[in-house]
N, CA, C and O atoms as a GROMACS GRO file, in nm:
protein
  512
    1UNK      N    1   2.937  -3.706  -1.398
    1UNK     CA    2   2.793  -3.676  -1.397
    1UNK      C    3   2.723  -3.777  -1.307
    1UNK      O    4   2.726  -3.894  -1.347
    2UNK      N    5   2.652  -3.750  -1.177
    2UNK     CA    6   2.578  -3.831  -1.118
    2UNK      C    7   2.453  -3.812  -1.052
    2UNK      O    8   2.410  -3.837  -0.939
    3UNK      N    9   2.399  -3.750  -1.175
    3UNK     CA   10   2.284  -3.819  -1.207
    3UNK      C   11   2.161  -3.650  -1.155
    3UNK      O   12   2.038  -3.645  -1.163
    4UNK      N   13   2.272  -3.520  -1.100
    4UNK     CA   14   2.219  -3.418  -1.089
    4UNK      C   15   2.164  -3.361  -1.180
    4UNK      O   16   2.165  -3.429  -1.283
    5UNK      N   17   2.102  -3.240  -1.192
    5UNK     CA   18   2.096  -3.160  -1.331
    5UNK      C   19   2.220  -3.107  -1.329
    5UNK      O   20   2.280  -3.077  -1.226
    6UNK      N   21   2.278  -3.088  -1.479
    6UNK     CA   22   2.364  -2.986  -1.480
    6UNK      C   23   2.336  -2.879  -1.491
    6UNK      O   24   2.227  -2.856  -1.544
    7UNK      N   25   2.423  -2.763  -1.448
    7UNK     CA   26   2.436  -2.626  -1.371
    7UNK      C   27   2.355  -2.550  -1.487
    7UNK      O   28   2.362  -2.609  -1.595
    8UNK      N   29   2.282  -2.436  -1.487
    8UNK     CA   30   2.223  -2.405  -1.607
    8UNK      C   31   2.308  -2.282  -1.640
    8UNK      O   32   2.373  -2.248  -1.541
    9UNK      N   33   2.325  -2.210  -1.739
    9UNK     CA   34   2.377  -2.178  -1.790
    9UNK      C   35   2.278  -2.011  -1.821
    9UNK      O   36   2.157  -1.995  -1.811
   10UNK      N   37   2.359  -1.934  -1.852
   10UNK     CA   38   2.302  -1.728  -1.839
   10UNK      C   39   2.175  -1.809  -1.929
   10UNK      O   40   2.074  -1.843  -1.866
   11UNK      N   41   2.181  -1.832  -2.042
   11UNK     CA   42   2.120  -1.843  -2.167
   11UNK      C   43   1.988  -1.916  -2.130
   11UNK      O   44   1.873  -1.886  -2.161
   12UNK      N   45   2.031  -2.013  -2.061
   12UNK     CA   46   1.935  -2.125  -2.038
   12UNK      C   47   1.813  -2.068  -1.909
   12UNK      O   48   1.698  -2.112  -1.905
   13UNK      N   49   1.863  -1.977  -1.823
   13UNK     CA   50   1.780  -1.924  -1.746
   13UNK      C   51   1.726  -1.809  -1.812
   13UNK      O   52   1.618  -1.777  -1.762
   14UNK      N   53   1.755  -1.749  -1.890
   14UNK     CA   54   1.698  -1.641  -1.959
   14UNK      C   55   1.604  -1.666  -2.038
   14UNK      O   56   1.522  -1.581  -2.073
   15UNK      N   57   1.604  -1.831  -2.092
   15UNK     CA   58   1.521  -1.917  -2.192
   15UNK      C   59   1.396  -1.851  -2.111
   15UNK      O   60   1.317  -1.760  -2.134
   16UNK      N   61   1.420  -1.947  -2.002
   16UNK     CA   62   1.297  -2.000  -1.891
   16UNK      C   63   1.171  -1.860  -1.837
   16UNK      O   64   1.051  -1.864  -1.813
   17UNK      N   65   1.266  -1.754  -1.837
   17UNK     CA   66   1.143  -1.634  -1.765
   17UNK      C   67   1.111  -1.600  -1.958
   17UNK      O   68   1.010  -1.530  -1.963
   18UNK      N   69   1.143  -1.616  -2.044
   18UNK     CA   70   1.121  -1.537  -2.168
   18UNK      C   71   0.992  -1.576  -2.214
   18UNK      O   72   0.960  -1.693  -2.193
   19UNK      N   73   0.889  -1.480  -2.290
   19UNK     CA   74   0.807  -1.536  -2.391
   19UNK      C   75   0.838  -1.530  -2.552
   19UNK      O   76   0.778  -1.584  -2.645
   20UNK      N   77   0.956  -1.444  -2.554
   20UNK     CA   78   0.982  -1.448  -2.692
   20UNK      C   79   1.121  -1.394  -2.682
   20UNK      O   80   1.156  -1.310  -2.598
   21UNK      N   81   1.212  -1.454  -2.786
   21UNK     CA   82   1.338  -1.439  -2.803
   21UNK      C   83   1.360  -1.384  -2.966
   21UNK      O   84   1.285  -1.416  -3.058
   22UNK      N   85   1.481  -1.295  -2.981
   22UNK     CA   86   1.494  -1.275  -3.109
   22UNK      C   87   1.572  -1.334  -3.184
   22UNK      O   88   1.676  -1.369  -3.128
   23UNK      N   89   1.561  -1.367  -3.320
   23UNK     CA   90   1.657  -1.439  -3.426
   23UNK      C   91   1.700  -1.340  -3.509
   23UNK      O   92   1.630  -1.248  -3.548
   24UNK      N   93   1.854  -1.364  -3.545
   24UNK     CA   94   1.941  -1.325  -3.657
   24UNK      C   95   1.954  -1.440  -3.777
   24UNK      O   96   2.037  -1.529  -3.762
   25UNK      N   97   1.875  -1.438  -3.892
   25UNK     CA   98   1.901  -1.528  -3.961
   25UNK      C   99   1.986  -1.437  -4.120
   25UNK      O  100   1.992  -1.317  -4.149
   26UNK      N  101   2.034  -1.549  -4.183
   26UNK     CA  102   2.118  -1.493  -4.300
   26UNK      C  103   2.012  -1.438  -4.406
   26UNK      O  104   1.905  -1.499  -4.407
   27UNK      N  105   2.026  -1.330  -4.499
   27UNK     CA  106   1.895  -1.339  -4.602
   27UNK      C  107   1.992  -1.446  -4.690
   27UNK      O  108   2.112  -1.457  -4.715
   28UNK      N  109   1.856  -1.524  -4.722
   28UNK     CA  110   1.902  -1.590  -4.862
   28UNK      C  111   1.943  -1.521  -5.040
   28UNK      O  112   2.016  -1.564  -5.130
   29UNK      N  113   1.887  -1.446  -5.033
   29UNK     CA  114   1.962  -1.384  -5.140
   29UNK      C  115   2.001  -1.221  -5.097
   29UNK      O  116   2.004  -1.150  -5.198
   30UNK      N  117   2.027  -1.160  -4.993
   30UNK     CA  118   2.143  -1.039  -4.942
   30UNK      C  119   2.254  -1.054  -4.905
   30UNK      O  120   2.363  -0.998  -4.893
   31UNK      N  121   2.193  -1.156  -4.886
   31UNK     CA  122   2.345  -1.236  -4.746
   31UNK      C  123   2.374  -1.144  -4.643
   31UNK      O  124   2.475  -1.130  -4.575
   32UNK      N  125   2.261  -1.082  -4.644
   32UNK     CA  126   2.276  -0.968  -4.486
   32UNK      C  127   2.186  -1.045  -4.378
   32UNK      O  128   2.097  -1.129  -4.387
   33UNK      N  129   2.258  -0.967  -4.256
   33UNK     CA  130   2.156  -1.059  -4.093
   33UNK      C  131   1.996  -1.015  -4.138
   33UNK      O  132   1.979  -0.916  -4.208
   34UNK      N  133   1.889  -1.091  -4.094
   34UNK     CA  134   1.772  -1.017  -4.076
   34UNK      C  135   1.740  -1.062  -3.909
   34UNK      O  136   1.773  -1.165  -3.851
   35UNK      N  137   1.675  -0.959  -3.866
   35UNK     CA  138   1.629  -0.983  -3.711
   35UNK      C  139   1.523  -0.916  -3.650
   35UNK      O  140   1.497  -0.798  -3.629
   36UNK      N  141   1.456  -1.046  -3.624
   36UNK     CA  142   1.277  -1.036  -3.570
   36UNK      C  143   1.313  -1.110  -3.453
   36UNK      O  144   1.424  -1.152  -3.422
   37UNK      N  145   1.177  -1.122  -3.378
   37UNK     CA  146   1.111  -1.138  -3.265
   37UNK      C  147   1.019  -1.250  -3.284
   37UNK      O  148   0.907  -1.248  -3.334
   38UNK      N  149   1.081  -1.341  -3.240
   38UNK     CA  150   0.958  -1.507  -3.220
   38UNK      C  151   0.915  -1.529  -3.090
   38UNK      O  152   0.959  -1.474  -2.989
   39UNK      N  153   0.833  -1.604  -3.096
   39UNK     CA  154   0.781  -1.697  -3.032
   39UNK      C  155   0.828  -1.821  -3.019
   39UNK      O  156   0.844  -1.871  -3.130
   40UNK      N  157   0.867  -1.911  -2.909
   40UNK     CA  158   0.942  -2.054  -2.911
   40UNK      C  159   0.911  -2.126  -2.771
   40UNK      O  160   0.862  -2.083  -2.667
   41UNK      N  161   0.949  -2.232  -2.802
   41UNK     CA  162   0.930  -2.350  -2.683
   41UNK      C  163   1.066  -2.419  -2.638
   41UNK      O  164   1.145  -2.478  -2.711
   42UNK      N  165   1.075  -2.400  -2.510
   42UNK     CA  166   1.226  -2.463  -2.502
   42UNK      C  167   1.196  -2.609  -2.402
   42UNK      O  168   1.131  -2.627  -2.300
   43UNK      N  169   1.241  -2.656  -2.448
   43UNK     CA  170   1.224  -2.813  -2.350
   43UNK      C  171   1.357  -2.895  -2.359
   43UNK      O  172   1.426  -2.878  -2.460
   44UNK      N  173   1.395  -2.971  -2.274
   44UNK     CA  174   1.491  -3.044  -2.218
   44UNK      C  175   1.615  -2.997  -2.323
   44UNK      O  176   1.629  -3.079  -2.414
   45UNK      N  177   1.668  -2.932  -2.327
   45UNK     CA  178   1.793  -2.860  -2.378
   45UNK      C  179   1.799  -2.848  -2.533
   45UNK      O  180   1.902  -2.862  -2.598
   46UNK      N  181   1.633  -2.813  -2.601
   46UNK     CA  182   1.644  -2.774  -2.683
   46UNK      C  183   1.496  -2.656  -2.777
   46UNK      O  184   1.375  -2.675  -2.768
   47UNK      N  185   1.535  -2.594  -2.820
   47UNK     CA  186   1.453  -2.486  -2.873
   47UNK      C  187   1.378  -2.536  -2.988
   47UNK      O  188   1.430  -2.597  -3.080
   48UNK      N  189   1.249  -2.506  -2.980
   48UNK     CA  190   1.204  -2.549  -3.065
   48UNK      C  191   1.111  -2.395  -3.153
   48UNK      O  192   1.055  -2.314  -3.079
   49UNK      N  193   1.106  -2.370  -3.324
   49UNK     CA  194   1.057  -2.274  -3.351
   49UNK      C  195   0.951  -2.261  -3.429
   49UNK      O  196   0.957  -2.356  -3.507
   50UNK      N  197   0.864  -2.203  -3.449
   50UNK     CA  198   0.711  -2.226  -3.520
   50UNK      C  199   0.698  -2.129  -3.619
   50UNK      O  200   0.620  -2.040  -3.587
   51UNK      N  201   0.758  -2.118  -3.746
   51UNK     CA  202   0.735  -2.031  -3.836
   51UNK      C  203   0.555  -1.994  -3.862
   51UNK      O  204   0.454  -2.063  -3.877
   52UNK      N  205   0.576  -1.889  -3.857
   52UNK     CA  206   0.408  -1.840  -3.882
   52UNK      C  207   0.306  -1.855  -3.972
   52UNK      O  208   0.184  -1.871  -3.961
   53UNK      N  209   0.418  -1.842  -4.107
   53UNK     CA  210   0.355  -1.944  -4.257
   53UNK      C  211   0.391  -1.982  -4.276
   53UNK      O  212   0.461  -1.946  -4.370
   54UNK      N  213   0.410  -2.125  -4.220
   54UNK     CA  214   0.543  -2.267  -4.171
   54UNK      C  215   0.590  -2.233  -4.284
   54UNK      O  216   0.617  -2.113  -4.287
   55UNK      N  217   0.625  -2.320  -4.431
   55UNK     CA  218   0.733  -2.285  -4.545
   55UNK      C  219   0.757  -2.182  -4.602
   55UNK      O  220   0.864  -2.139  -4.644
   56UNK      N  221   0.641  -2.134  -4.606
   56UNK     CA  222   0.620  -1.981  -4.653
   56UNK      C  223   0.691  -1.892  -4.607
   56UNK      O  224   0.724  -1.791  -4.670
   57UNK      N  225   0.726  -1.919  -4.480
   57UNK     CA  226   0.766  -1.795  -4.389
   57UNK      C  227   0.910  -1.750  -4.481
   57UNK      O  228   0.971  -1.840  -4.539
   58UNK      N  229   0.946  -1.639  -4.487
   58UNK     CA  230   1.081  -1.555  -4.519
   58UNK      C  231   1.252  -1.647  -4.444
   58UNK      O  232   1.337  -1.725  -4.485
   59UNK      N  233   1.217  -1.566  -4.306
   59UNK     CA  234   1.291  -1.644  -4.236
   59UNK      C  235   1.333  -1.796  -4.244
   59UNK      O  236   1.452  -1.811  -4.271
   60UNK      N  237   1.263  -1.909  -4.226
   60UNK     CA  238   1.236  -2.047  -4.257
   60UNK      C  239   1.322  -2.046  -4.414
   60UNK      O  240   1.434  -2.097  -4.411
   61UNK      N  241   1.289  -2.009  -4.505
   61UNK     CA  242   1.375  -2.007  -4.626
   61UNK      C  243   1.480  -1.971  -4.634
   61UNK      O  244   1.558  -2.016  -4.719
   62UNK      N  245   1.525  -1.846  -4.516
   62UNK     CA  246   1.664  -1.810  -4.503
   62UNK      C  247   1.747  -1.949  -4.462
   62UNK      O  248   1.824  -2.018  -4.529
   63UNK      N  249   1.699  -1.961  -4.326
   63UNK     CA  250   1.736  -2.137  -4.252
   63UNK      C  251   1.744  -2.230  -4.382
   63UNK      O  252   1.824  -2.324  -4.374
   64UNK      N  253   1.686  -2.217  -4.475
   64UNK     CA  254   1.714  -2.388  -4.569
   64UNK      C  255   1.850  -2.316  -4.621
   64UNK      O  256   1.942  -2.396  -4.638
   65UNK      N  257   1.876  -2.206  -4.645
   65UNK     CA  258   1.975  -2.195  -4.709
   65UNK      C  259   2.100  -2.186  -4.644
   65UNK      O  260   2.208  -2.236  -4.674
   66UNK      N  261   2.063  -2.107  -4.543
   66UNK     CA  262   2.172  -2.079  -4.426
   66UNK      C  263   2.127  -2.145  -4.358
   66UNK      O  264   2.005  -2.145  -4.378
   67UNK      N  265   2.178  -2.269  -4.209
   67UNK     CA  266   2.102  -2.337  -4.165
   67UNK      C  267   2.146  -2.254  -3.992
   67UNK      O  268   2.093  -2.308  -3.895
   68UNK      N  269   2.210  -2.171  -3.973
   68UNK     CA  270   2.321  -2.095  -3.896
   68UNK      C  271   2.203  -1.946  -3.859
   68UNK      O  272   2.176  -1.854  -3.936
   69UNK      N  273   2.169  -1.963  -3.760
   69UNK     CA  274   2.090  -1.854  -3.667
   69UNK      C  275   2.148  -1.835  -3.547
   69UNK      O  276   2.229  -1.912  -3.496
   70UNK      N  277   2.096  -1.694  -3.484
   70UNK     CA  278   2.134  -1.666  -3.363
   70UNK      C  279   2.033  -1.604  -3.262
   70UNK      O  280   1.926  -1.552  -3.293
   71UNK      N  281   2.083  -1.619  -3.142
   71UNK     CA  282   1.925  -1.603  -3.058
   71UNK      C  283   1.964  -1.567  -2.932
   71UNK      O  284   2.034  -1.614  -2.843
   72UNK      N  285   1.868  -1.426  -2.959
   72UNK     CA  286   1.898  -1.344  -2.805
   72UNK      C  287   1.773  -1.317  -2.712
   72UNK      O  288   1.652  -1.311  -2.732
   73UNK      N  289   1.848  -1.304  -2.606
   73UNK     CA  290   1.740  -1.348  -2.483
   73UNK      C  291   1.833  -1.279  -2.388
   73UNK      O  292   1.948  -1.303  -2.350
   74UNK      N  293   1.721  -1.161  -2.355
   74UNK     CA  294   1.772  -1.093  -2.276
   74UNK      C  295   1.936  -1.003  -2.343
   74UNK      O  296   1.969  -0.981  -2.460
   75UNK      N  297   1.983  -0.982  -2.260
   75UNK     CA  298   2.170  -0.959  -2.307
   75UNK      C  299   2.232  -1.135  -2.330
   75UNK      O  300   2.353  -1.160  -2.338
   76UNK      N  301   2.130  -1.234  -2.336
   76UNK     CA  302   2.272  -1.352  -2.343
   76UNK      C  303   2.222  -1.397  -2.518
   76UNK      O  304   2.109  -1.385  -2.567
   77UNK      N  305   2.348  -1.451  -2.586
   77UNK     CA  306   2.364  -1.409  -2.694
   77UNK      C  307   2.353  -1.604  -2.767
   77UNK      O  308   2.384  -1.677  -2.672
   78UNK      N  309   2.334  -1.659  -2.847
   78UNK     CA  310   2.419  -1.795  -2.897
   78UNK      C  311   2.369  -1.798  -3.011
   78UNK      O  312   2.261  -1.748  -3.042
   79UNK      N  313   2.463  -1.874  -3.101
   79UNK     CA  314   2.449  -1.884  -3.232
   79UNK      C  315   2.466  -2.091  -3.209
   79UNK      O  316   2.536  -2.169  -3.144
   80UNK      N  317   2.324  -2.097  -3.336
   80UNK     CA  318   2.332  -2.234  -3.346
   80UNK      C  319   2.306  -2.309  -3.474
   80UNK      O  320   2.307  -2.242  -3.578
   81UNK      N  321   2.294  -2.371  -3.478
   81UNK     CA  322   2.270  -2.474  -3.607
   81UNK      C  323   2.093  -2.502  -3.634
   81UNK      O  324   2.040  -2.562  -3.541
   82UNK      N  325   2.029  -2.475  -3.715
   82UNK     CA  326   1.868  -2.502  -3.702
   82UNK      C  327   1.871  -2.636  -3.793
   82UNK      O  328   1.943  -2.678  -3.883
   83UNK      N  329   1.781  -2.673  -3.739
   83UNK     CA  330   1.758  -2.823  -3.841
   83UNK      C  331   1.576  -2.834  -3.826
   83UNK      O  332   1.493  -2.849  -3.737
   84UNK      N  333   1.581  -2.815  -3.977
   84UNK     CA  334   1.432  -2.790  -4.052
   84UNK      C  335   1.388  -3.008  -4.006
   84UNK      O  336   1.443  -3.117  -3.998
   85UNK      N  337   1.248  -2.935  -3.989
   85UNK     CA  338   1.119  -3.042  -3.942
   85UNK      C  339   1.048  -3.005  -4.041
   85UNK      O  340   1.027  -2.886  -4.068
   86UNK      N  341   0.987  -3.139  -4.132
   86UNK     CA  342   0.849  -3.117  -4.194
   86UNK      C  343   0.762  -3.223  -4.196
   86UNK      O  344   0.667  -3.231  -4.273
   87UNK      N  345   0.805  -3.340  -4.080
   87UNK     CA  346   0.718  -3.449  -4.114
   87UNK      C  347   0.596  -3.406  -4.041
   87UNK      O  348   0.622  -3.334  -3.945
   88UNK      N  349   0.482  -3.427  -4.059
   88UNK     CA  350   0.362  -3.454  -3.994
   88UNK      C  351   0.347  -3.426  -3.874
   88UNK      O  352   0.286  -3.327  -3.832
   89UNK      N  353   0.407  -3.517  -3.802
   89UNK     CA  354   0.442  -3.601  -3.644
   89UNK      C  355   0.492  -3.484  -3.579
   89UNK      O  356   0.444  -3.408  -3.494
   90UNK      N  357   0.632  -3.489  -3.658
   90UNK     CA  358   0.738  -3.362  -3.594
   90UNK      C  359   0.676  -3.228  -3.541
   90UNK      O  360   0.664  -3.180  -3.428
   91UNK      N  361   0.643  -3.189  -3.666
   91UNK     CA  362   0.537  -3.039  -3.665
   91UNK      C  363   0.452  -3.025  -3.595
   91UNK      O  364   0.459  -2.923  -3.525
   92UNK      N  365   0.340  -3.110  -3.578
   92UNK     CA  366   0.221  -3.184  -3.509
   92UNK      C  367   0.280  -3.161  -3.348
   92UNK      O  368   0.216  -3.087  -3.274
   93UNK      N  369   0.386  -3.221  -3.307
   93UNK     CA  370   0.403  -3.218  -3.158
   93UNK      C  371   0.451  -3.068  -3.149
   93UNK      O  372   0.418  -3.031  -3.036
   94UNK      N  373   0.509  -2.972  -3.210
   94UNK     CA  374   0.560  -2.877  -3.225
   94UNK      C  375   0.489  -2.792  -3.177
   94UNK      O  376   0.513  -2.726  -3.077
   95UNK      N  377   0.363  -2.786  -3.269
   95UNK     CA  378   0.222  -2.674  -3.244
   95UNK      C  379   0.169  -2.756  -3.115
   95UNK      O  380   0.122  -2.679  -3.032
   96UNK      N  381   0.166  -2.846  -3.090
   96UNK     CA  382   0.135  -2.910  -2.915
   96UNK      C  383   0.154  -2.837  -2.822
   96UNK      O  384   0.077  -2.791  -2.738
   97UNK      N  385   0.293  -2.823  -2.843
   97UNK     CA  386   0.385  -2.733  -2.729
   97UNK      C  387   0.333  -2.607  -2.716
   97UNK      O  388   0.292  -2.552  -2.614
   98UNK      N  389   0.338  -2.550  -2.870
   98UNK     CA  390   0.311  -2.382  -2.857
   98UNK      C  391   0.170  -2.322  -2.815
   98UNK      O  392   0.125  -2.214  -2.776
   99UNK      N  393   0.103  -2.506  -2.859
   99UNK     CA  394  -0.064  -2.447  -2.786
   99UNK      C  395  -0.024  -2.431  -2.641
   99UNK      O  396  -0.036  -2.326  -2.579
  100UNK      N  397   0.015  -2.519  -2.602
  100UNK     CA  398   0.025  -2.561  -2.450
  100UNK      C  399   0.129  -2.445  -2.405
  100UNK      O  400   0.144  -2.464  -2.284
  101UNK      N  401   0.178  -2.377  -2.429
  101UNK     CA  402   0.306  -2.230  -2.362
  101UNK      C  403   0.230  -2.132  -2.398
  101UNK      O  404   0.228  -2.041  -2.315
  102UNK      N  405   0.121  -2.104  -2.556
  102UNK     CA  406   0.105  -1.947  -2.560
  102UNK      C  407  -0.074  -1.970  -2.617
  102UNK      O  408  -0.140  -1.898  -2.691
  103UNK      N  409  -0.111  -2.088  -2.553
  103UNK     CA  410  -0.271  -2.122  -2.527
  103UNK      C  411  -0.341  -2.158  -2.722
  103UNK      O  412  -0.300  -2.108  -2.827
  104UNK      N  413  -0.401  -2.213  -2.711
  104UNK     CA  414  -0.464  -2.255  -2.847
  104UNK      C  415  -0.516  -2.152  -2.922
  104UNK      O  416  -0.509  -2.157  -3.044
  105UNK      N  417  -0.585  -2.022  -2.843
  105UNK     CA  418  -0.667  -1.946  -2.950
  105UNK      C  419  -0.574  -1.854  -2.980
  105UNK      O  420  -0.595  -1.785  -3.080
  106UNK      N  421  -0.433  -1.829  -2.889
  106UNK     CA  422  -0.352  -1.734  -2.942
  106UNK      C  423  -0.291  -1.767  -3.034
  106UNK      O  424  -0.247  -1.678  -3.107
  107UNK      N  425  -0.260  -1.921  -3.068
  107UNK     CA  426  -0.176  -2.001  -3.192
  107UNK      C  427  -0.249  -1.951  -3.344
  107UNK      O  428  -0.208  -1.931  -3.458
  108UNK      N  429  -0.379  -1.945  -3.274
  108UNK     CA  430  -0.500  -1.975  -3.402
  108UNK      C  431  -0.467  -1.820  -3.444
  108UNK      O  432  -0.434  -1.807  -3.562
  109UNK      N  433  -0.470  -1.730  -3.385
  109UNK     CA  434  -0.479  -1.617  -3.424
  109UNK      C  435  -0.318  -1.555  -3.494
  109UNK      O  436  -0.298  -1.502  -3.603
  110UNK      N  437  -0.246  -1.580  -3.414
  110UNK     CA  438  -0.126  -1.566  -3.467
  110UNK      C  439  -0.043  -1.643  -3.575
  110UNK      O  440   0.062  -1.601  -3.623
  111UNK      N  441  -0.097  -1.750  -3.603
  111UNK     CA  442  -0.023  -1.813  -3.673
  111UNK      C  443  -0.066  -1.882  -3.788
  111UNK      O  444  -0.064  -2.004  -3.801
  112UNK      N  445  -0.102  -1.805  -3.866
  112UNK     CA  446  -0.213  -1.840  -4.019
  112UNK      C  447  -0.154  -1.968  -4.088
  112UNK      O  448  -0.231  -2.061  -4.112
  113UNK      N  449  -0.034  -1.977  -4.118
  113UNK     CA  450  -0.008  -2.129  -4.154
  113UNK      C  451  -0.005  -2.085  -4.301
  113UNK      O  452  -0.008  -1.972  -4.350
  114UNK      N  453   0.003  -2.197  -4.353
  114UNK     CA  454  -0.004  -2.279  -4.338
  114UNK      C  455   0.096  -2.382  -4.256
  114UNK      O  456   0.216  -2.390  -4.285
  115UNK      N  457   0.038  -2.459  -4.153
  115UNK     CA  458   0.158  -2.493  -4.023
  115UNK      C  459   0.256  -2.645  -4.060
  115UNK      O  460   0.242  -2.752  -3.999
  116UNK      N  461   0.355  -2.622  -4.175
  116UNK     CA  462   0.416  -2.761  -4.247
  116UNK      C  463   0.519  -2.775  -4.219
  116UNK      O  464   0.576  -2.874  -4.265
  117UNK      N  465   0.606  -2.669  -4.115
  117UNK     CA  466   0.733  -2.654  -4.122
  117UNK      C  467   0.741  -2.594  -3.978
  117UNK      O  468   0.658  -2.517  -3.929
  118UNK      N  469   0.898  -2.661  -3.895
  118UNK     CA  470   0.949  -2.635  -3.802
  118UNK      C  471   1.078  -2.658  -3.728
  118UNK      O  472   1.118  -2.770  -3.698
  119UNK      N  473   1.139  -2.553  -3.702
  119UNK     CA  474   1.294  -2.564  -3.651
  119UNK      C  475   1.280  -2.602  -3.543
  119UNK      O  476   1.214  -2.553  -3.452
  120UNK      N  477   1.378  -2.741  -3.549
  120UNK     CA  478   1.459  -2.731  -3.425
  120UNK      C  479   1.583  -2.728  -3.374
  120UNK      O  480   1.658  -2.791  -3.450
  121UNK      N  481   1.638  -2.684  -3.282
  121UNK     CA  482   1.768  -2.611  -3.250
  121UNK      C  483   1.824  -2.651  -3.105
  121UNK      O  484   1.773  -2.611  -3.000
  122UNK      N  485   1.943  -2.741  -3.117
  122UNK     CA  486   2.009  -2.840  -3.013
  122UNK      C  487   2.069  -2.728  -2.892
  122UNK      O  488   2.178  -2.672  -2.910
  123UNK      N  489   2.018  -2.712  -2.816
  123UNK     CA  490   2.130  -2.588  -2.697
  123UNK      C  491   2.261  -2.706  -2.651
  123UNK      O  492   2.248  -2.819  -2.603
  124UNK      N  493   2.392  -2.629  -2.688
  124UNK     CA  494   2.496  -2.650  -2.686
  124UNK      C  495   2.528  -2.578  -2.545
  124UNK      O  496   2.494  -2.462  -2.527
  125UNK      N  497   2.599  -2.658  -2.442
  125UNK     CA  498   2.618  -2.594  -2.292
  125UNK      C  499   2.789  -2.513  -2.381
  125UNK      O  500   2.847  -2.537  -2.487
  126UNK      N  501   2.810  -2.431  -2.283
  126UNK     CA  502   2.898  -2.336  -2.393
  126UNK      C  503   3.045  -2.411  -2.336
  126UNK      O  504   3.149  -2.353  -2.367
  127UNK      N  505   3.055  -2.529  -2.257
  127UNK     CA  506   3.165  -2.593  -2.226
  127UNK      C  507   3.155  -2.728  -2.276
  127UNK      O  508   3.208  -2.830  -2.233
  128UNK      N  509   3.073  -2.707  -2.380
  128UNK     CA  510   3.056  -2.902  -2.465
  128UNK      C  511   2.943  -2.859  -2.523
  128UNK      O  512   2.878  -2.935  -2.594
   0.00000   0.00000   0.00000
């Protein structure tokens, strides 16, 4: 490694033109896939997700139980590990982002909150 970017990857360019990607999460008590359509922020090789009624949300409760989602974009496909955010700070920079990618009054409108809770999700290059 010296010191280039590394090569990006189907997934990772598909991130970049997307405004919304879909999730497969586990139900917590079906144990069947469920799969919707989010909204997300991707920055330096990792996804970040904004549940709509941060704890509240359905989904978000699937993740505490199952922590194992999957996320499609476009035809490119990856399954990853989510790791739940609820400090303050965390969350706080979270909704930063999503003001700043899908503008403040669309956050306000879309996203009733209560805003306490947020995934984030490490992109794994699919060769490491």
């Amino acid at each position: 490694y010296n010191g280039r970017a590394m090569p990006e990857d189907k997934f990772t360019r598909a991130l970049k033109n997307a405004n919304e990607i879909e999730i497969t999460v586990i139900g917590r008590n079906t144990g069947k896939p469920v799969t919707l359509p989010v909204w997300f922020v991707h920055e330096n090789g990792t996804l970040w997700l904004l549940p709509v009624n941060g704890s509240k949300t359905q989904w978000y409760q699937n993740l505490q139980k199952n922590p194992a989602i999957t996320i499609k974009v476009g035809k490119e496909e990856r399954t990853l590990n989510a790791q739940v955010l609820k400090t303050a700070t965390s969350v706080g920079n979270v909704i930063q982002s999503f003001q700043q990618k899908y503008k403040p009054e669309m956050i306000a409108k879309y996203y009733p909150g209560p805003l306490d809770a947020a995934i984030k999700l490490k992109l794994q290059t699919p060769n490491g």
